[in-house]
Every structure is written in structure tokens, then in C-alpha cells.
C-alpha positions in Angstrom: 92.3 101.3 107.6 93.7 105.3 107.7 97.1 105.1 107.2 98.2 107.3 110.0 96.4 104.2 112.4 98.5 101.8 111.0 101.7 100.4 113.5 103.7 97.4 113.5 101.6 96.4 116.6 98.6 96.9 115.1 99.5 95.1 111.5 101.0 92.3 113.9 97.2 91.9 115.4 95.7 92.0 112.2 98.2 89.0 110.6 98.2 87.0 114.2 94.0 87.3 113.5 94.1 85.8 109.6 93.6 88.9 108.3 94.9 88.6 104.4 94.4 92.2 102.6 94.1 95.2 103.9 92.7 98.4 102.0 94.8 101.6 102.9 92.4 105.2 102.6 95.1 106.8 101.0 92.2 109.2 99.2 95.5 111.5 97.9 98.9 112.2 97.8 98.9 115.7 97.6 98.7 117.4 101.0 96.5 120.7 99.7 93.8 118.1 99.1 94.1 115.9 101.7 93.6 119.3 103.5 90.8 119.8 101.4 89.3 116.2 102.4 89.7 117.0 105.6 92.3 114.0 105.7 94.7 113.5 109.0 97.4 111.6 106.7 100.0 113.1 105.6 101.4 111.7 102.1 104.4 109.8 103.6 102.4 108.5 106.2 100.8 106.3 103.3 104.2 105.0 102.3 104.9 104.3 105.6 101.9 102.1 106.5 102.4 100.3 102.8 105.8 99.9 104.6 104.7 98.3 107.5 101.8 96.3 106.2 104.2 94.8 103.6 106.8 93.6 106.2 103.9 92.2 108.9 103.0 90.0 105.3 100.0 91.3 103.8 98.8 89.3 101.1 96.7 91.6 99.1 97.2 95.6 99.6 94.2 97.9 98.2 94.8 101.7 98.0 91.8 103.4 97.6 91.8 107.1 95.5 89.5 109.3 94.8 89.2 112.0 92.1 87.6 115.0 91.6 88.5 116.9 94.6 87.9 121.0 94.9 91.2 122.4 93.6 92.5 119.1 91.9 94.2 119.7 89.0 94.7 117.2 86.1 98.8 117.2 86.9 97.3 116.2 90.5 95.7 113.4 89.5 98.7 111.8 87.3 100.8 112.9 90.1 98.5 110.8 92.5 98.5 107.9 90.1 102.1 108.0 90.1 102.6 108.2 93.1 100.3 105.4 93.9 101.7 103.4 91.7 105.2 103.3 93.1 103.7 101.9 95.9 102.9 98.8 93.9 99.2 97.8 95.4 97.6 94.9 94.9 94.6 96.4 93.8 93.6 99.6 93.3 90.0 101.6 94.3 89.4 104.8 92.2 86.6 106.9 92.9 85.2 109.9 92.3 84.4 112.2 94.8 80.4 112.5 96.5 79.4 115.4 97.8 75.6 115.3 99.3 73.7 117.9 99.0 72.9 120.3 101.9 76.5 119.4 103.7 78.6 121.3 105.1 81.2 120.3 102.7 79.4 121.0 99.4 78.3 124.4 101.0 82.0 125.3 101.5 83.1 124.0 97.8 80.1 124.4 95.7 81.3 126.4 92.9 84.1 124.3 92.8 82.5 121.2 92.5 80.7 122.2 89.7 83.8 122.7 88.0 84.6 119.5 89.3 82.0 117.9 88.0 82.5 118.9 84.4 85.9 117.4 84.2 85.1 114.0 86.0 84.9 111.7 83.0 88.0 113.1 81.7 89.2 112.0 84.9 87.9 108.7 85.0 89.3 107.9 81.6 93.0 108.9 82.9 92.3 106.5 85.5 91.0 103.8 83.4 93.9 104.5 81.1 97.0 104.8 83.0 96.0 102.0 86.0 95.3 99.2 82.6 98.9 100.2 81.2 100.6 99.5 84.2 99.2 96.0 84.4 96.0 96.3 86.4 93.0 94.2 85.3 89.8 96.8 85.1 87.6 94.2 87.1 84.7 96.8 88.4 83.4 100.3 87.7 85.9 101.9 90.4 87.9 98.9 91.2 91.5 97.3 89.6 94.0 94.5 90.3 96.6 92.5 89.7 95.9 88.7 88.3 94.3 87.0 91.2 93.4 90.1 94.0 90.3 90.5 92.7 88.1 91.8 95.6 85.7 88.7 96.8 83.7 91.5 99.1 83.5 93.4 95.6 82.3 91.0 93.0 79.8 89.7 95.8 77.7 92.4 95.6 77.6 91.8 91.6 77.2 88.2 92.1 74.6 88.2 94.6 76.1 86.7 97.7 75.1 87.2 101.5 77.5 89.8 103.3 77.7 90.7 106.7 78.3 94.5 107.9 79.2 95.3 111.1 79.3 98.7 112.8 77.4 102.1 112.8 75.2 102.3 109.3 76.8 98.7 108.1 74.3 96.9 105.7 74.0 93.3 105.4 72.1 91.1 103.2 71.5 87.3 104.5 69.1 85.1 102.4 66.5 87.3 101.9 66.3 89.8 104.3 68.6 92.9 104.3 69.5 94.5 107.1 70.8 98.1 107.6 72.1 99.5 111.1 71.1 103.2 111.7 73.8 105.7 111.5 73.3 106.9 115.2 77.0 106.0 117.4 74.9 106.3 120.3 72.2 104.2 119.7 74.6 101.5 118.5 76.9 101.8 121.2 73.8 101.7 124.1 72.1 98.8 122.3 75.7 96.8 122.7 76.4 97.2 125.9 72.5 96.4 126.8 73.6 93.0 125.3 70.8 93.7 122.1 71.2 94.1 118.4 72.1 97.3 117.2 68.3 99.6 116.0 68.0 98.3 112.3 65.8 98.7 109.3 64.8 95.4 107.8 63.9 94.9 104.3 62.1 91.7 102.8 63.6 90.4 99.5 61.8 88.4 96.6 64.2 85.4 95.0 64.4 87.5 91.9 65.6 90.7 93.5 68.4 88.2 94.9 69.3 86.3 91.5 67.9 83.1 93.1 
């Protein structure tokens, strides 16, 4: 979820439906580079929907981060990580930032990302460093938790289990066939309402590319 979507209606919905964890895009808590991420959260809009979620009684609260955004600093980053961890998730999603080539984004902050890109593994290791002293198990390469949050969607990927994606560009992997919605809205939305499945690449998958 985007924190700024988040209501006591909505986290009411999502605890009447089963739902038992929730993972909050709180990507920063610094509003220059939430402005930079093009972000509509504001930083106490992320404390208010960890607020709100808490009281509807989400089990299991992920924040997810991400590092190595143009003009971060490294007093931004342990200012994030404080910040975050006041908040006391459940688990904790640190990545570092993507840029594909050719994007509008990268054209706008190229020179910066290079910089960027020099100082990501000292960034990583501040991660890695100050998320394990405060408690947090380093489970995956981005992801961290508390005893017993581990994220099943997470370590299925590593373990090799079927998943099923739903939505615009969602992948799924069932047995051995992967499937991977195209990233077009409009031809997703026009194939649901038709009453067919979404337009989808299919790939065929041997047992040993599947762990079988």
C-alpha cells in the first residue's frame, strides 16, 4: 500500500478480508527526496498509516526503503533508518534505487546517479549494520525481520514455490509454466471486462529450472 491510501475504512476492509501483513511504501522520510521520487506521501503520513494499520490489528507491518536516491546524503540515510525504526516494523525491505536506462528519470538525474552509484555499497553496509543491531534477522539480500515475520511471498521465490500475480505486468509461476501479464492498463483492463484473461507471455519450464 502508499501510505497516503491508507484509512481506517480501508485497513477495516483489509482485516474483515484476512488480510495479516501489510507492506507500507514508505520509500523515505525525508520530504526533498520523496520529492525527488516523485512520492505523494508526506513523512507523517507514514506514521500515520503505521498508526492506523496497527489499531485495525495488523499482524505483520513491512516498510519498504530504498537507498541511493539523487541528493541523498549519508546523514539521510541514518536519519531514514531512524526514523524507520521508531516505527517499530515487523520487517523491513531495503533497496537500492533502479534507474532504467533511457527514462525520463535517469535523464533528469544522471550525473547524480553516478555519484549515487559509487557510494551504494557503503550504503548497503549501513543498512545491513544498523537494521541487525536493532534486532532484525538479515533473512534476504534486501529483506529483514523480526523472529517469525519472515516474508513467505519472499523466501518462495528462493525456494521454488508457485505464486500467483495479479494485475497489470504481474508474473506468475504455476507448475511449470510462467506467466507474465503485459504492462499495457488498457489491454488488461479491455480483456477484463470482455470476460478473457489478461494478453500474457507464457514461458515453458524444465523440472530443473523449477528445483523439482
Amino acid at each position: 500500500c502508499n501510505p497516503e491510501t491508507i484509512t481506517p475504512q480501508k485497513a477495516r476492509v483489509l482485516i474483515e478480508g484476512g488480510v495479516t501483513r501489510v507492506s507500507l511504501g514508505a520509500q523515505s522520510f525525508r520530504a526533498h527526496l520523496l520529492d525527488v521520487l516523485e512520492r505523494r506521501a508526506r513523512p507523517e503520513q507514514i506514521a500515520e498509516a503505521v498508526a492506523i494499520l496497527r489499531a485495525a490489528g495488523v499482524q505483520s507491518l513491512n516498510l519498504d526503503l530504498i537507498f541511493g536516491v539523487p541528493g541523498q546524503r549519508e546523514d539521510d540515510l541514518r536519519a531514514d533508518l531512524a526514523d524507520l525504526l521508531a516505527l517499530e516494523p515487523d520487517h523491513v525491505s531495503a533497496y537500492e534505487l533502479e534507474a532504467k536506462p533511457g527514462t525520463r528519470f535517469t535523464h533528469r538525474h544522471g550525473p547524480e546517479l553516478e555519484r549515487q552509484a559509487e557510494a551504494m555499497e557503503a550504503y548497503y553496509e549501513e543498512v545491513v549494520s544498523v537494521l541487525r543491531a536493532a534486532g532484525y534477522r538479515w533473512y534476504e539480500t534486501a529483506n529483514f525481520c523480526r523472529p517469525g515475520h519472515e516474508c513467505r511471498h519472499n523466501l518462495g521465490y528462493w525456494l521454488g514455490h508457485d505464486y500467483l500475480g495479479i494485475g497489470v505486468g504481474a508474473v506468475s509461476t504455476l507448475g511449470l509454466e510462467r506467466r507474465r501479464n503485459r504492462p499495457s492498463l488498457r489491454g488488461y483492463l479491455e480483456a477484463v471486462e470482455a470476460g478473457r484473461r489478461p494478453p500474457a507471455e507464457l514461458e515453458h519450464l524444465t523440472p530443473a529450472e523449477r528445483g523439482m
